[in-house]
C-alpha positions as a printed NumPy array, in Angstrom:
array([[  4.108,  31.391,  44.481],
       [  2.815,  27.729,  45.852],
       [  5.577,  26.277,  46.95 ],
       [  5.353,  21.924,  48.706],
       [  2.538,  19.198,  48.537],
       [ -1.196,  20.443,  50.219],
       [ -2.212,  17.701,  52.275],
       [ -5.774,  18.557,  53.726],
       [ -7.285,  15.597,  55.373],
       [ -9.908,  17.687,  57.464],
       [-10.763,  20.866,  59.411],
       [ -8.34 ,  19.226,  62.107],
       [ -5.391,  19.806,  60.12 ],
       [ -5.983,  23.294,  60.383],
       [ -7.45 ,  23.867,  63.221],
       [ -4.007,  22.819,  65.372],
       [ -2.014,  25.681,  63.693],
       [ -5.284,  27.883,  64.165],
       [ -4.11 ,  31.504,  65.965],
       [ -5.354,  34.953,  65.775],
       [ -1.883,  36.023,  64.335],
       [ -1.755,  32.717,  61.966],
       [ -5.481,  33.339,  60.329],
       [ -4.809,  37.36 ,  60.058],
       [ -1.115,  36.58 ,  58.437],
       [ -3.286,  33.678,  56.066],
       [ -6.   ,  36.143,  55.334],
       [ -3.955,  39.274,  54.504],
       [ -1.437,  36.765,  52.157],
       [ -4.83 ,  35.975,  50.381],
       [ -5.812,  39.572,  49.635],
       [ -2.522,  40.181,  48.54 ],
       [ -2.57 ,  37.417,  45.893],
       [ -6.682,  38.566,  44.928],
       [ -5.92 ,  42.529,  45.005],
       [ -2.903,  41.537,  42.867],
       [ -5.264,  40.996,  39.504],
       [ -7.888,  42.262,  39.334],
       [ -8.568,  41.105,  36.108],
       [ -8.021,  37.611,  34.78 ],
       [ -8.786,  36.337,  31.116],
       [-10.736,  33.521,  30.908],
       [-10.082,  30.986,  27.688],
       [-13.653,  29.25 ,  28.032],
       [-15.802,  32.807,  28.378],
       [-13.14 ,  34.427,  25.994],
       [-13.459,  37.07 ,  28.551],
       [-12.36 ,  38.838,  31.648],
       [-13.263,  37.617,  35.268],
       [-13.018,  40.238,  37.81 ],
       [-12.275,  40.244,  41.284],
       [-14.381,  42.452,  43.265],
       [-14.476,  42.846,  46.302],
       [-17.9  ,  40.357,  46.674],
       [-15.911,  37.589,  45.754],
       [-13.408,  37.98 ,  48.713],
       [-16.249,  38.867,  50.787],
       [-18.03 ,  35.554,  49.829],
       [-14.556,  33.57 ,  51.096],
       [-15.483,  34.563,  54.401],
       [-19.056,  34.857,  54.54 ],
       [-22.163,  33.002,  53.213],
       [-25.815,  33.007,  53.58 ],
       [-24.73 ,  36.56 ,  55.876],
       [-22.897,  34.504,  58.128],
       [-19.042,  34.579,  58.771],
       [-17.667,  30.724,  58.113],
       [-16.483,  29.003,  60.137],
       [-12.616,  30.253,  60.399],
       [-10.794,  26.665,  59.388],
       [-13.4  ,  27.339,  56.219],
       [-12.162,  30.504,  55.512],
       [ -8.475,  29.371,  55.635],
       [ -9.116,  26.523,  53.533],
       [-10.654,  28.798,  51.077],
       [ -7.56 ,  31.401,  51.393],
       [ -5.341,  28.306,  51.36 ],
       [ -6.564,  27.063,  47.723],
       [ -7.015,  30.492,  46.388],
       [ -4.104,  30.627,  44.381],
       [ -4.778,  27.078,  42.862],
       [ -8.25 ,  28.548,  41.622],
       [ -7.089,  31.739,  40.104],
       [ -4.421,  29.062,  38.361],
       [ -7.957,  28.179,  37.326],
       [ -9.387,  30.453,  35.725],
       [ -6.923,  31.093,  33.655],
       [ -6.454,  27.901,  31.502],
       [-10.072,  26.927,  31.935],
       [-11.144,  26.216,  28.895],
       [-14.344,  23.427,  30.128],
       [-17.209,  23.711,  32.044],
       [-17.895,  21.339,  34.442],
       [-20.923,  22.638,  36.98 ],
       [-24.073,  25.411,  35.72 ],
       [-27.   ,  26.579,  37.492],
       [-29.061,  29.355,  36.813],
       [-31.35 ,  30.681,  39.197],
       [-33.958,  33.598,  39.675],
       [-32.458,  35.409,  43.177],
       [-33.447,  38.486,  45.108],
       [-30.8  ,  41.401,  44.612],
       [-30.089,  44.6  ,  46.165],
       [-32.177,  45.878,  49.084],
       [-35.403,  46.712,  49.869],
       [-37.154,  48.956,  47.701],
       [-38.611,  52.181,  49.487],
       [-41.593,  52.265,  48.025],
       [-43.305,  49.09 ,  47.973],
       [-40.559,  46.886,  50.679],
       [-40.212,  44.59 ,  47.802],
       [-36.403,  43.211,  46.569],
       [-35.628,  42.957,  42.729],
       [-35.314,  40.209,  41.067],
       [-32.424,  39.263,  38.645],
       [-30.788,  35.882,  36.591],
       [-27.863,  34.473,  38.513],
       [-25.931,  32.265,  36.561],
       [-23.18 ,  30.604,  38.298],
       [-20.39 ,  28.067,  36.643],
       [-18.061,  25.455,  38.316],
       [-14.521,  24.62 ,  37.171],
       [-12.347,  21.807,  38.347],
       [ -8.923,  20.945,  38.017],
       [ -6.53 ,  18.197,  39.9  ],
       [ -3.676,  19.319,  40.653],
       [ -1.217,  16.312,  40.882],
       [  1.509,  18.116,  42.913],
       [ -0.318,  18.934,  45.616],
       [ -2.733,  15.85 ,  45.978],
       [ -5.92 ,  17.546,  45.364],
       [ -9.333,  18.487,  43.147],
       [-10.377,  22.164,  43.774],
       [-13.294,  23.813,  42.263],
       [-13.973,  27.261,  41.269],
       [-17.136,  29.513,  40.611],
       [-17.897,  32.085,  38.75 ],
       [-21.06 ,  34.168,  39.194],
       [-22.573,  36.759,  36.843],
       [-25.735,  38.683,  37.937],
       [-28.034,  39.545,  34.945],
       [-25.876,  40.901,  32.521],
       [-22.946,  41.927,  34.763],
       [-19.002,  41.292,  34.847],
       [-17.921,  37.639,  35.262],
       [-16.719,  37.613,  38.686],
       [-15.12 ,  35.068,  40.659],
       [-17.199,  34.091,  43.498],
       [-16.023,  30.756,  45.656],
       [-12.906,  28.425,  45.6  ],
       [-13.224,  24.685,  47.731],
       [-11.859,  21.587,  47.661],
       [-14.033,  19.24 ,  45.126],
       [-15.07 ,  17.035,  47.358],
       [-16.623,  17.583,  51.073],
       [-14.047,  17.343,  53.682],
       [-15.36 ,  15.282,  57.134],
       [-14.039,  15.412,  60.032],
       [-10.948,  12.761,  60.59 ],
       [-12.   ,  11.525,  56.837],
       [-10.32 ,  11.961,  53.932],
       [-13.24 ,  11.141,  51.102],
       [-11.043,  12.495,  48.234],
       [ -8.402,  10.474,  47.426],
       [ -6.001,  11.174,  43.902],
       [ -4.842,   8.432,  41.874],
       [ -1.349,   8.895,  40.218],
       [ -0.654,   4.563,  38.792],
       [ -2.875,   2.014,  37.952],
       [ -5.531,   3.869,  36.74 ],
       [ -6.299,   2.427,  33.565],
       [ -7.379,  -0.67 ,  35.772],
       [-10.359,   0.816,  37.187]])
């Protein structure tokens, strides 16, 4: 369970606790929590979302490329917030559907099939811990839902803090 306030001002903030044994204790409390369901019902697609092992992958890779590892803990970090998620969600916030390569290489002719990605975005604040997280889902042609990414909603710079959470007064803006 999530447990205190999260209190992410940048990369720094994780980077000074940032260990071999800390990231491997972070990353192997994260696949606990994803292996844990595999399966979560979503409200909004009145379906399951699964959790393969692509999405888990895609926490610490992208574009082929391991992130960064103060990425990957962020993402481990706010994975529990965006299974939360997924299973109230109940509006979409972010779509995009895109034509994408898929699978390898085919034998024959060294060409890669195409198929319809659709990816959608979910956001939530979540007022105890000071903080807007996003959540993707990602369905290839006429796959499973499956998760695919969790992140803070807004870009975190270094030394900057560029979201900022508004508990009073903000009926005057």
């Amino acid at each position: 369970m999530w447990h205190g306030r999260l209190f992410i001002t940048s990369f720094k903030d994780i980077t000074y606790r940032m260990d071999s044994a800390y990231f491997e204790e972070k990353k192997k409390k994260a696949k606990e929590i994803y292996e844990a369901q595999r399966i979560i019902y979503n409200p909004y697609f009145k379906s399951d979302i699964v959790l393969n092992s692509d999405g888990f992958h895609h926490l610490q890779f992208s574009a082929r490329r391991e992130r960064p590892k103060e990425e990957q803990l962020l993402k481990f970090t706010l994975l529990p917030l965006g299974l939360r998620i997924l299973k109230v969600a109940t509006t979409l916030q972010e779509y995009r559907k895109l034509l994408c390569p898929v699978g390898k290489k085919s034998v024959k002719d060294g060409m890669i099939p195409m198929k319809t990605v659709q990816w959608w975005g979910f956001v939530a604040i979540f007022v105890e811990h000071d903080i807007k997280v996003r959540v993707v889902v990602r369905r290839i042609g006429d796959g499973n839902y499956a998760f695919w990414s969790v992140m803070p909603y807004s870009k975190l710079k270094s030394g900057e803090r560029k979201q900022k959470l508004y508990t009073e007064g903000i009926e005057d803006d």
